[in-house]
N, C-alpha and C positions, 0 to 999 in steps of 0.2 A: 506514537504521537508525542509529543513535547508537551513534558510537563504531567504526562498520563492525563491529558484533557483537561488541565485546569489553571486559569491566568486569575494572577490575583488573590488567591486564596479562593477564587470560584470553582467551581465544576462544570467545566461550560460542555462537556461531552462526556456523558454516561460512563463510569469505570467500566462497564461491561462491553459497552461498544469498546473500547480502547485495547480490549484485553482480545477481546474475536479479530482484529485489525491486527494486535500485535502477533496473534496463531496463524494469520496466512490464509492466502485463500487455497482453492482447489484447484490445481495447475489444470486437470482435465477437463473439469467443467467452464473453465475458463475459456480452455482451446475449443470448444464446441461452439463457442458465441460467434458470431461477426467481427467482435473486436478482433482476434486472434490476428486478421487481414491486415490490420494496421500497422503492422513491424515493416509491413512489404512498403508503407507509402511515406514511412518515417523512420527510417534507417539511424539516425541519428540521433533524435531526441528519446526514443521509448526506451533500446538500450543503454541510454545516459540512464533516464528513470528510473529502470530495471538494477542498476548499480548501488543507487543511492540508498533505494529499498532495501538491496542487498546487506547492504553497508548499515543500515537503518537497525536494519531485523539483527546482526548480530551483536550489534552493545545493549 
């Protein structure tokens, strides 16, 4: 997340939550939800998402 959660000299999102967010989730536990479906009705946007994340996660 930008900025590690903080605009202004504030801390507007917990170091901790920032730092769980920045470790990733659980790809399997993920694929078990309902969401998983939605790659099938959005072909376009989730994999752009998925990119950016990518991209996000390694700098």
């Amino acid at each position: 997340m930008l900025d590690r959660g903080e605009l202004d000299g504030e801390q507007l999102i917990p170091a901790k939550t920032i730092e769980s967010i920045r470790q990733g989730g659980d790809p399997d536990a993920f694929a078990k939800t309902a969401n998983a479906a939605n790659a099938a009705s959005d072909a376009t946007s989730l994999p752009a998402y998925r990119a950016v994340g990518d991209y996000l996660m390694e700098r």
